[in-house]
Structure formats: C-alpha cells, structure tokens
N, C-alpha and C positions, 0 to 999 in steps of 0.2 A: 504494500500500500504506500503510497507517493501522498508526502506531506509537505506543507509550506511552514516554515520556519515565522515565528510571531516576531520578531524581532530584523534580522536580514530578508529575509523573504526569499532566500537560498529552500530549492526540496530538494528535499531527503525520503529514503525509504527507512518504514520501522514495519514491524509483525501487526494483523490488525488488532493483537490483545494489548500494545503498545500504546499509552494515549497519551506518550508525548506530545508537546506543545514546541518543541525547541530543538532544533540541529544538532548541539552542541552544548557543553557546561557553560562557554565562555555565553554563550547567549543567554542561556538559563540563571548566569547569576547578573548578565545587562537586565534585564527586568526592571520594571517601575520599583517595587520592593526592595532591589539589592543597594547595596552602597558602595562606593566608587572609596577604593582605599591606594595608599602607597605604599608600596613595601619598604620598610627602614634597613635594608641591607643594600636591595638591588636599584632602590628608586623607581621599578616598577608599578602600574597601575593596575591595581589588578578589582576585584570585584568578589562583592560575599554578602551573605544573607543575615540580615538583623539579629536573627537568632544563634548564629555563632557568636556572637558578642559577648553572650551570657558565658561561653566558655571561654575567655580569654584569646579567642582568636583575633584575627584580624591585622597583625603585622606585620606578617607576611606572606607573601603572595607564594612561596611554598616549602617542602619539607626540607631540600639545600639551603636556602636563606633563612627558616626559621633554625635548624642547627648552626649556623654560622652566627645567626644572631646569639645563642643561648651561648653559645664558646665567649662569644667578645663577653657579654653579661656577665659570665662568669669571672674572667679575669678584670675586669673592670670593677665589682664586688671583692677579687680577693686581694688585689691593691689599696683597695680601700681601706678593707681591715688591717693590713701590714703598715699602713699613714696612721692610721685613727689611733690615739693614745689613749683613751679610756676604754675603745675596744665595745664590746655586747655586752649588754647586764643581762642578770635574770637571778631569781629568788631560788634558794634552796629550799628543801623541807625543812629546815629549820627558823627560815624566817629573813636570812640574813640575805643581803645583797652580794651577790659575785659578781666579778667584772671579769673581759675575758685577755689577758694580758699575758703572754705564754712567754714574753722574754723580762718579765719581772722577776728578782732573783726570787719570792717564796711562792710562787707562782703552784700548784698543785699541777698533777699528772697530766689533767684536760688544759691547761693553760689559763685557770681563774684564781684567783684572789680575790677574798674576802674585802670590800670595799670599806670596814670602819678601820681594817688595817691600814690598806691602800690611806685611805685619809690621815692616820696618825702618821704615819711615815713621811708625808707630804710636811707637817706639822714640822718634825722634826728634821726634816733635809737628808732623812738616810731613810731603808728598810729595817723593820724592826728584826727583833732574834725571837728565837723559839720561846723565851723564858717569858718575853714583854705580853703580856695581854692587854686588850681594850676593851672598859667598858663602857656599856650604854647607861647613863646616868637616869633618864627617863625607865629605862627598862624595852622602849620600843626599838627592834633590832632593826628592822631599817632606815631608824630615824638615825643620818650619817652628817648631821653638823657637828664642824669640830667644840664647839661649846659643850653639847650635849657627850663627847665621848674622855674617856678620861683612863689615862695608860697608867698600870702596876705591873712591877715583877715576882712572878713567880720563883718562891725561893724553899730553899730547906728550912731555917729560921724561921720562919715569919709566921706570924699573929692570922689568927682568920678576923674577919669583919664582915658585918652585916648594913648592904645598905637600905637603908628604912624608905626608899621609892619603888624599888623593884621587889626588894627581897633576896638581893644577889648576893652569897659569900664570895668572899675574896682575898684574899693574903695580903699584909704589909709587913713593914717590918718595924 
C-alpha cells in the first residue's frame, strides 16, 4: 500500500496493518508537537517529542554525542572536586558533618573529615592529633561555629567533667 508522507509529501510503501502517518522518524518527530532542539556536543538540530523531557533527554541529538557529552561531564565534575577545598558534605549516622577532603592529613579511608575538627584546626593554623578532641558546647553536633566548639586533651591524668548543656563527660587536667 503507497502512502503520502504528512509532512514532505514524499510516498512510501508500508503493510496495510501499518497506519503510519510519516516516511520517516526525522518526519515523525518535525511534527507540530515535536521540539526543535541543538545538540550540545555536535551543534546539530535535531528534533524530539515533549515527552522525552520528562526523562532527561533532549541534549543530544544521539547515543555518540550523548557518550561524548557524559565523558566531558564527567571530567569537568572531577576537576572540580580536585579545585574545591571544602570538597562534598554529608551527615553520618551519628549526626556529625563530614567533608570530603582525601589529601587532609587525618582524612579517614573514604577521604572525609569530621568538619568540627576541620574547623578547630582552621582555628589553630595546624591539624589537630589523635589525643585533641572537640566539643560541641550547645550539645548540637552539627552546629560547627567556632564559638560554639571548644578543644581538650585526652590524657592518662586527667579529671573527668560534666558539662551541665549537653551532658557530655570529658577529661581535663
């Protein structure tokens, strides 16, 4: 069966259980409906249906350009991280803020430090040592102003103490 194309007005043959309207994809997505887009790799125009949108398509006109975009993406994201000095936060199950900083010397395995450390350290012009702890004077662990935090050493000597905000023991000497 011989069909006329709704958009070029090119025929084509389809099966008659066929009920194509259109010669082609490139026609089927020129349609009133479709949206006229540019590719961000190749600066191609290419064309796509409102409803892809919802899936985050649309920037590229295909699957070489969209892999060549998600490479640049990538390294362009992991420069960034390698620039950025305070790096990714995010909360532990314990409450406390981690920053994600992998060339700080007490850095743990995954490349985070504790962020009320990171701030006393800051305080004092060095990183601290194993022994130095910092408390949170409020008792709220990611409440990280330097007013609010307050450094003691952990020692063999030393006196426990109770502070009457939190409830938190702690050693002095």
């Amino acid at each position: 069966m011989i069909k006329k194309c709704l958009i070029c007005n090119k025929e084509y043959s389809r099966s008659p259980s066929n009920i194509g309207k259109y010669c082609s994809r490139k026609c089927f997505y020129q349609r009133d409906t479709s949206l006229k887009r540019i590719c961000s790799v190749c600066k191609k125009i290419f064309y796509i249906c409102p409803s892809l949108l919802n899936y985050k398509k649309g920037k590229y006109c295909s699957r070489k350009c969209f892999l060549i975009g998600r490479k640049k993406l990538w390294n362009d994201r992991k420069n960034q991280r390698d620039i950025s000095y305070m790096g990714n936060k995010r909360i532990d199950n314990q409450g406390y803020i981690r920053i994600y900083m992998p060339r700080y010397p007490s850095s743990d395995k995954q490349g985070y430090i504790l962020e009320h450390r990171f701030v006393m350290g800051q305080i004092l012009n060095r990183p601290l040592t194993k022994d130095e702890k910092v408390h949170h004077k409020n008792g709220i662990r990611d409440d990280n102003r330097p007013e609010n935090l307050h450094l003691y050493i952990q020692g063999k000597n030393w006196h426990s103490k109770f502070c009457p905000f939190c409830g938190f023991h702690f050693s002095v000497k």
